[in-house]
C-alpha positions in Angstrom: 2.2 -20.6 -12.3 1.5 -18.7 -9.4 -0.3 -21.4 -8.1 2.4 -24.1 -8.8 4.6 -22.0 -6.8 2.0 -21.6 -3.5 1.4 -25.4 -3.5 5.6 -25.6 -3.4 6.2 -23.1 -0.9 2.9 -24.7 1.3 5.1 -27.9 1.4 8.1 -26.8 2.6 6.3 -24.6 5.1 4.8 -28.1 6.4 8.4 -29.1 7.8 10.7 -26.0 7.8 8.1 -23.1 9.7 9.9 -20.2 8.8 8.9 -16.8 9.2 10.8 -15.9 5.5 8.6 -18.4 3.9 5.7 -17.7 5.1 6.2 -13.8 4.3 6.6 -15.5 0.8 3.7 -17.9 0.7 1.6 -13.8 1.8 2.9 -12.2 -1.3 2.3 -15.3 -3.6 -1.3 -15.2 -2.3 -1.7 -11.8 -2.8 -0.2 -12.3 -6.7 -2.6 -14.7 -6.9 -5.6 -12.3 -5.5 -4.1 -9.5 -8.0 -4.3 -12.1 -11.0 -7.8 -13.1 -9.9 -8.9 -10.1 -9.7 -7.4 -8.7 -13.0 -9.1 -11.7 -14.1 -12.5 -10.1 -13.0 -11.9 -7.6 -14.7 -11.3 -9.2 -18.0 -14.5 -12.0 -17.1 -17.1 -8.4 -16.3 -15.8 -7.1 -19.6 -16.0 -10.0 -21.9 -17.2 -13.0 -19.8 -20.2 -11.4 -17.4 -21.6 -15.1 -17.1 -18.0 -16.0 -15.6 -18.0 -13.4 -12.6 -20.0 -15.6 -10.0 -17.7 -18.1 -10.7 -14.6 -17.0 -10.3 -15.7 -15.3 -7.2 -16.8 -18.3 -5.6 -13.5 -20.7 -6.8 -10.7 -17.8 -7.4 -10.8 -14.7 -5.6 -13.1 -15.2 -2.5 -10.7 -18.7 -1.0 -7.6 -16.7 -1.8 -8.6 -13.7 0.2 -10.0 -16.0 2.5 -6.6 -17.3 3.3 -4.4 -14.1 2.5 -6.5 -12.3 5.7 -6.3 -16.4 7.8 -2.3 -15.9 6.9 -2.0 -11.8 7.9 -4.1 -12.0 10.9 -4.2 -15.6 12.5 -2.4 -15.6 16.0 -1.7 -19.5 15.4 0.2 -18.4 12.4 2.1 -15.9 14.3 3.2 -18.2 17.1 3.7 -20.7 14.7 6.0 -19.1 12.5 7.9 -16.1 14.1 7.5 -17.3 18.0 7.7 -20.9 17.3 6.4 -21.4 20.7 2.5 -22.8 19.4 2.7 -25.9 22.0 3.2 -22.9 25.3 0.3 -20.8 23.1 -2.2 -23.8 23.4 -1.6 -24.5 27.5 -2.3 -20.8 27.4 -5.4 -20.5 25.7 -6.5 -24.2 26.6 -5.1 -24.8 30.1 -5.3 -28.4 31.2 -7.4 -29.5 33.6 -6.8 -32.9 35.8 -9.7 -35.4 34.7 -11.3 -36.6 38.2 -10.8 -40.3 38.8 -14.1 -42.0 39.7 
């Protein structure tokens, strides 16, 4: 369910870029790393042949992209600047090709 509701939110982030939503598309991924990891938990009790698993395809690609999402300065200029195009020229600047 949690997951249904990331892939939804993903989507409208593609066209609307709002900071709100992508505050909400954080805290989905970090319900998601809770579950997971409450998951674990259940998998280490009951399931030990299950951990490496669910490490690798669960918890490790959502924490992967909960600290991408917190820390990413594209993110930021994306979503709370909008201003990614005057971020690029400033990281990238563009230099004239010579003509030969």
């Amino acid at each position: 369910m949690i997951f249904a509701l990331q892939v939804a939110v993903a989507t409208i982030l593609i066209s609307v870029r709002t900071w709100d939503l992508l505050r909400l598309l954080r805290w989905l991924i970090a319900a998601q790393v809770v579950a997971a990891s409450v998951g674990m938990l259940i998998d280490i009790k009951y399931f030990p042949e299950n951990v490496a698993l669910g490490i690798i395809f669960t918890l490790g690609p959502e924490i992967l992209w909960l600290a991408y999402f917190l820390k990413s300065r594209r993110v930021l200029h994306v979503f709370k600047s909008h201003d990614w195009d005057l971020a690029v020229k400033a990281i990238y600047p563009t230099q004239p090709t010579p003509v030969t």
